[in-house]
C-alpha positions as semicolon CSV with decimal commas, in nm:
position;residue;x (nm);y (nm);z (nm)
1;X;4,815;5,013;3,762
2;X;5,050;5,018;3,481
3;X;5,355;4,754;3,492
4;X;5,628;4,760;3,270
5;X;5,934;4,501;3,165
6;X;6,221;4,677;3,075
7;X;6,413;4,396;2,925
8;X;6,184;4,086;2,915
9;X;6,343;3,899;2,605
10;X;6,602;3,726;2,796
11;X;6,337;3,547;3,084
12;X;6,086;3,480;2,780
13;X;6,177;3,481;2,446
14;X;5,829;3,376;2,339
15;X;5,803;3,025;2,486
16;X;5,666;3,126;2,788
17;X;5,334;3,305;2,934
18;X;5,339;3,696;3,066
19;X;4,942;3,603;3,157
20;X;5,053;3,568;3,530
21;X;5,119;3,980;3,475
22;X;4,855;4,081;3,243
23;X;4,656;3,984;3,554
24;X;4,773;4,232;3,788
25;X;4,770;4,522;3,598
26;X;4,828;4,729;3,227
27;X;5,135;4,545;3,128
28;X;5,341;4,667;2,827
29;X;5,665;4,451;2,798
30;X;5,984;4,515;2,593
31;X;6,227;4,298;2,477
32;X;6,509;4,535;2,540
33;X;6,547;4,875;2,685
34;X;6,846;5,078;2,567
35;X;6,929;5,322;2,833
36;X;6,828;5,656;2,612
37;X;6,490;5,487;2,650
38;X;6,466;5,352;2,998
39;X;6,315;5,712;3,143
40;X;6,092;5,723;2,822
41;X;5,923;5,353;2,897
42;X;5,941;5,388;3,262
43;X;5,799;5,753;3,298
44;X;5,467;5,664;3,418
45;X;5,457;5,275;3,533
46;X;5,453;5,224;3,919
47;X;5,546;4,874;3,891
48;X;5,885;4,764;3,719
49;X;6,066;4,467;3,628
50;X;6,441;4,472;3,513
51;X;6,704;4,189;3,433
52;X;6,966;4,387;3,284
53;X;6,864;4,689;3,259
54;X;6,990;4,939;3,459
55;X;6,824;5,148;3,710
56;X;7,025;5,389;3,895
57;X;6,936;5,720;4,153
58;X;6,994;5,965;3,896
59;X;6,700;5,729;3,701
60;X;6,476;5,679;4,010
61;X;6,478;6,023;4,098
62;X;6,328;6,091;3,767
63;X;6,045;5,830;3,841
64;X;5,849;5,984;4,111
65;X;5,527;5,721;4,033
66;X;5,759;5,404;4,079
67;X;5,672;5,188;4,406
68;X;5,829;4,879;4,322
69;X;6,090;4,706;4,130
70;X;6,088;4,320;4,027
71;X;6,467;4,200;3,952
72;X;6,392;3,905;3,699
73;X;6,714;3,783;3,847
74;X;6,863;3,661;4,181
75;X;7,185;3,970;4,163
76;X;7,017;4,277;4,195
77;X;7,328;4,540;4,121
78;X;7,136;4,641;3,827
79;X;6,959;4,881;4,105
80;X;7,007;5,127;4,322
81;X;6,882;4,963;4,592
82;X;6,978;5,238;4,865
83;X;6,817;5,498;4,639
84;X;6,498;5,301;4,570
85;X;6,465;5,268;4,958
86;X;6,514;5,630;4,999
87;X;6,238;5,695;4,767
88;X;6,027;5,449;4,943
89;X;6,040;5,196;4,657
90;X;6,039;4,831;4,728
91;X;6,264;4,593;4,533
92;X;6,239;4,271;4,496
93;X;6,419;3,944;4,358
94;X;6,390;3,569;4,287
95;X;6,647;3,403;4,513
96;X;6,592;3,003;4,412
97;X;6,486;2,985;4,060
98;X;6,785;2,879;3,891
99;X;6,982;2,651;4,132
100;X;6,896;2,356;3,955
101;X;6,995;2,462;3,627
102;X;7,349;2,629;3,779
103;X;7,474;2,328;3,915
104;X;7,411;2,140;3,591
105;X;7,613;2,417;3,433
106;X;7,881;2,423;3,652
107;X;7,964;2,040;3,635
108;X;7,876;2,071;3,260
109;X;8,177;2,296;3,195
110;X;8,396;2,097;3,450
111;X;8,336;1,753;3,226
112;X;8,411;1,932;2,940
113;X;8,744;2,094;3,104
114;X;8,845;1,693;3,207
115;X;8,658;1,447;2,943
116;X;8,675;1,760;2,664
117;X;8,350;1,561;2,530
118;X;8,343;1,845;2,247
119;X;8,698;1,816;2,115
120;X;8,617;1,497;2,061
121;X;8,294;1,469;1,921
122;X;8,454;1,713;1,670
123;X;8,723;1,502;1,576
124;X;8,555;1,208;1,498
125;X;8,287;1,393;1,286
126;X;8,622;1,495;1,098
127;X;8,720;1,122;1,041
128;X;8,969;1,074;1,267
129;X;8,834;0,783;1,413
130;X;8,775;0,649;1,081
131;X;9,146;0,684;0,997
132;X;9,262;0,564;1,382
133;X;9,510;0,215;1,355
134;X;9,329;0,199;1,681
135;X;8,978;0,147;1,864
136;X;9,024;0,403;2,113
137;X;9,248;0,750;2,154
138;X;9,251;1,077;2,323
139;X;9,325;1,401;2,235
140;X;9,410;1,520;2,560
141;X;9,503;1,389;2,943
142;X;9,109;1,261;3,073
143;X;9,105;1,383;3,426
144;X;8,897;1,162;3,672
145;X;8,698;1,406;3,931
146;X;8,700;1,112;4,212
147;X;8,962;1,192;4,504
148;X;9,026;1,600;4,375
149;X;8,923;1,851;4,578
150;X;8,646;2,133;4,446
151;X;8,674;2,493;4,641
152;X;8,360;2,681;4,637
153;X;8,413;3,036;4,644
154;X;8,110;3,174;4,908
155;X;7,868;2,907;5,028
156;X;7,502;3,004;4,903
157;X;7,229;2,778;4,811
158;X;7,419;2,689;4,451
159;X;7,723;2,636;4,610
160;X;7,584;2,398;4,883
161;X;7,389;2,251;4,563
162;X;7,725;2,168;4,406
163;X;7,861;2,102;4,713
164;X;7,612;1,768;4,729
165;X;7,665;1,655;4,328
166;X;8,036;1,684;4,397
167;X;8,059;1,506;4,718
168;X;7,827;1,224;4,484
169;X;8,104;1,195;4,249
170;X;8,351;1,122;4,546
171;X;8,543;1,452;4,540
172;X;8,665;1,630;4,818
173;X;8,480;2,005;4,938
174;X;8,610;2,281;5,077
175;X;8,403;2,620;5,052
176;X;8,529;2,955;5,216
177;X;8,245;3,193;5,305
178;X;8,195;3,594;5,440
179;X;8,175;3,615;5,807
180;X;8,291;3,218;5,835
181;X;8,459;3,151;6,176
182;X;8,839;3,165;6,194
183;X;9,045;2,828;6,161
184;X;8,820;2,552;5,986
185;X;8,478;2,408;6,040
186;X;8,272;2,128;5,898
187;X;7,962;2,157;5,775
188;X;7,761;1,822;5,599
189;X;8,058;1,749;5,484
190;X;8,222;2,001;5,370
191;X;8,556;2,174;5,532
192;X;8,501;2,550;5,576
193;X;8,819;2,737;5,525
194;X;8,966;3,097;5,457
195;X;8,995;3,226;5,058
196;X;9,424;3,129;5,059
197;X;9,403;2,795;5,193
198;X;9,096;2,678;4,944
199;X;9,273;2,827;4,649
200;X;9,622;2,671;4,718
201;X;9,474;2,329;4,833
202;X;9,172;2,288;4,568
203;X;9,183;2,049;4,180
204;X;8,910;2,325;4,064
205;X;8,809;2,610;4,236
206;X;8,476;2,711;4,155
207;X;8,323;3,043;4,223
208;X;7,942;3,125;4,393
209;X;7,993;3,478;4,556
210;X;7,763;3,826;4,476
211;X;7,961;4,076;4,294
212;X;7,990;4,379;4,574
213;X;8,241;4,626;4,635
214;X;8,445;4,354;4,876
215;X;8,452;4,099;4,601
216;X;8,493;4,279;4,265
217;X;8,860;4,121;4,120
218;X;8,857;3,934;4,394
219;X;9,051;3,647;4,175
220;X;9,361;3,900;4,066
221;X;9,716;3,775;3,919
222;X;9,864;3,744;4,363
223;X;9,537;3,508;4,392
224;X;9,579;3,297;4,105
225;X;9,925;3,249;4,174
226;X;9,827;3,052;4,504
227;X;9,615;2,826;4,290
228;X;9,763;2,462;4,191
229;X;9,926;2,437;3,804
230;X;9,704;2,213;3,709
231;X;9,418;2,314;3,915
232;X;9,061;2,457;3,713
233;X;8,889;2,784;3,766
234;X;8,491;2,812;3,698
235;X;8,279;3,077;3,714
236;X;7,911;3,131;3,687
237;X;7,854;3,408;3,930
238;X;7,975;3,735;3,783
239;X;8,236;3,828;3,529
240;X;8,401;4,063;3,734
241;X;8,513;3,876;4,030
242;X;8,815;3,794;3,789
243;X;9,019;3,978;3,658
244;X;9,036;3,886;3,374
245;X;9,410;4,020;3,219
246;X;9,496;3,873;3,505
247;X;9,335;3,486;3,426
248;X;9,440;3,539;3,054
249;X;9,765;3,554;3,163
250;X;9,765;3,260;3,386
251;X;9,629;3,064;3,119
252;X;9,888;3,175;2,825
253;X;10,206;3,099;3,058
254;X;10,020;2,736;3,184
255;X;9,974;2,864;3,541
256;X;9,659;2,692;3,579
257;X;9,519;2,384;3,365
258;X;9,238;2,574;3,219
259;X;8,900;2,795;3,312
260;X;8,520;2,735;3,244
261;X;8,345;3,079;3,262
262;X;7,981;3,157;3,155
263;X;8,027;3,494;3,275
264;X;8,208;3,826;3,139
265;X;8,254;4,132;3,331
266;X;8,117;4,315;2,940
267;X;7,843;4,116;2,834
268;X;7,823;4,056;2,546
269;X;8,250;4,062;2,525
270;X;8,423;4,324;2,311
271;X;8,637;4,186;2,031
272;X;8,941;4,252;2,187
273;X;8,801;4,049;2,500
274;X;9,125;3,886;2,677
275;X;8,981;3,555;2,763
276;X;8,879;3,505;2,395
277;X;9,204;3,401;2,248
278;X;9,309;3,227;2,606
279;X;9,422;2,866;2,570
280;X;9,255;2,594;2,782
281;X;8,974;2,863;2,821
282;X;8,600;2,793;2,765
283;X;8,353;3,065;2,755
284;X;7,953;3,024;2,757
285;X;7,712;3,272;2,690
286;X;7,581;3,350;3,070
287;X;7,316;3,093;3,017
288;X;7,389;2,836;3,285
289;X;7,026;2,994;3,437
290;X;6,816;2,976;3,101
291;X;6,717;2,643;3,067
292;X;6,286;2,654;3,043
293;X;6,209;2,509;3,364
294;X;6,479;2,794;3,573
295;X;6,286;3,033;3,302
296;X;5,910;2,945;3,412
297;X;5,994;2,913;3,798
298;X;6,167;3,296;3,747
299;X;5,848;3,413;3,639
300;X;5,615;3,248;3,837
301;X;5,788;3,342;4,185
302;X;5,791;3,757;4,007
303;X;5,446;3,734;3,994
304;X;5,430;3,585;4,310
305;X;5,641;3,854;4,458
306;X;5,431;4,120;4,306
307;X;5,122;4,006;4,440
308;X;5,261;3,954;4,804
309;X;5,342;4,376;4,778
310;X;5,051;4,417;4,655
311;X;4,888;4,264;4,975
312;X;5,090;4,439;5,205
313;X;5,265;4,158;5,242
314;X;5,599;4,149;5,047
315;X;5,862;3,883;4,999
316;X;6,212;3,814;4,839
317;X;6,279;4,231;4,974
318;X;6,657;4,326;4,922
319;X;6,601;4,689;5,038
C-alpha cells in the first residue's frame, strides 16, 4: 500500500517521527507539493495526506487508486469532500489536536493588543528606559481584560476553550453560534446571542467559525461598523471570514482599537497585502497551531485515523 504526504513540511519540519506511517505502508513524503506536481506524486498512492495542498474533483477524478485522504489539519476545504465521497473515497481529519495551543495564541495576541509587551521590550532595548527621568512609563493606554466583554464568533471546542481562560481572567462571554436558538441562552456561563448583538456589545470580538460558503466575509465594512471604537478584532480561524479592505479601513480611520490576526485569506500575503501597512494591526504567521506538542498529537491521531480505516472501522470522517 503506497501512502503519500503531499505537503508534510509544515506538521514536521524534521523534529518529529513519520515512523507511526512507515508502519502502515510504502510512505514517500514531500515537503511541499506545487500543484503542477500534485497528479504526478499522487498518481498511484491509495492513501493520501494533505495540509495545504489542494485536492479538488477535477484532481480526484484523475486518481482512480485513491481510497482515502488524511487532512493533517482540523479545516478540510483543501478537499473536495463531495467529490471524494462520490468516488467512494474516505476523508478524514484531526478535530482536537491544536486547541491547546489556539487558545494560548489567541490570548497571546490579545495581551499584546492591551499590555503591547513587544513595543515595549523594544523600547527599552533602545535605551529609553535608560534615558527615562522616571521609573516607570508607557507607550500606549494598558487595557485591563477584567470586567470587558469577549464575543466568540461560533462556539466550537476552541471557542468554549477560550471561553473558560477568559471567564478565569474575570471577563464577560458572549458567543453567537449556527443553528443557536432565537433570543439568548446561557450556557456554563456564557450568554448565547445572535452575530449583531455580540459585535455591538463585545471589548474584543474574537473569531472561531469554519470558512464555508455562509461565512466567507462574514466580517464586511456594515459588520464592523456595529463593532465598539475601541473594541479588538482577533482571528485565528480563516483569513477570509474578513474582509480584509474592509478591516484595513476600519483600522486607518480608528473605527476599531486594533486587530490580532494569524490568518490571511493569501497565505503567505502578497506585497500589496492591505492589512500590512494597517495601524494598530498585528499579523502572525498562521502558527497559533504549531507549537511541538499540537504538532506530535496531529500526527499521532493521522495515524490513528488511518489505521481505524484500515480496520473497517474509521473515525474523524467528514464525508
Amino acid at each position: 500500500m503506497k501512502i503519500v504526504v503531499l505537503d508534510g513540511f509544515a506538521a514536521n519540519p524534521g523534529d518529529l517521527s513519520w515512523a507511526g506511517l512507515e508502519a502502515l505502508g510504502e510512505l514517500q513524503v514531500f515537503d511541499r507539493t506545487p500543484p503542477p506536481l500534485i497528479l504526478e506524486r499522487a498518481q498511484n498512492a491509495e492513501i493520501l495526506f494533505t495540509n495545504k495542498t489542494p485536492l479538488r474533483a477535477e484532481t480526484l477524478a484523475a486518481l482512480p487508486r485513491a481510497r482515502y485522504i488524511g487532512v493533517l489539519a482540523t479545516g478540510y476545504d483543501v478537499v473536495d469532500v463531495a467529490a471524494a465521497r462520490r468516488q467512494g473515497i474516505t476523508v478524514c481529519n484531526v478535530p482536537d489536536y491544536s486547541t491547546p495551543a489556539v487558545t494560548q495564541a489567541v490570548f497571546a495576541l490579545l495581551l499584546e493588543l492591551t499590555n503591547h509587551v513587544g513595543a515595549h521590550a523594544r523600547s527599552v532595548q533602545a535605551g529609553d528606559w535608560c534615558r527615562s527621568p522616571d521609573f516607570s512609563y508607557w507607550l500606549y493606554p494598558l487595557v485591563e481584560l477584567r470586567g470587558l466583554t469577549l464575543g466568540l464568533v461560533g462556539f466550537g471546542r476552541i471557542a468554549r476553550s477560550v471561553a473558560q481562560v477568559a471567564l478565569a481572567l474575570g471577563m464577560r462571554v458572549l458567543a453567537c453560534r449556527k443553528n443557536a436558538a432565537r433570543g439568548s441562552e446561557t450556557f456554563d456561563q456564557v450568554q448565547i446571542v445572535d452575530l449583531e448583538s455580540l459585535l455591538c456589545t463585545s471589548d474584543v470580538v474574537s473569531l472561531h467559525c469554519p470558512l464555508t460558503a455562509e461565512t466567507r466575509g462574514l466580517l464586511n465594512a456594515e459588520r464592523l461598523a456595529w463593532m465598539k471604537p475601541s473594541a479588538y478584532l482577533i482571528n485565528t480561524a480563516r483569513g477570509a471570514l474578513i474582509v480584509e479592505a474592509d478591516l484595513a479601513k476600519a483600522l486607518h480611520e480608528g473605527r476599531i482599537a486594533g486587530a490580532a490576526v494569524d490568518v490571511l485569506s493569501q497565505e503567505p500575503p502578497p506585497p500589496d497585502h492591505p492589512l500590512l501597512q494597517a495601524p494598530r494591526c498585528i499579523i502572525t504567521p498562521h502558527h497559533a497551531w504549531a507549537t511541538r506538542a499540537a504538532r506530535e498529537r496531529l500526527l499521532r491521531v493521522s495515524v490513528d485515523n488511518l489505521r481505524a480505516f484500515l480496520n473497517g472501522q474509521p473515525q474523524n470522517v467528514v464525508n
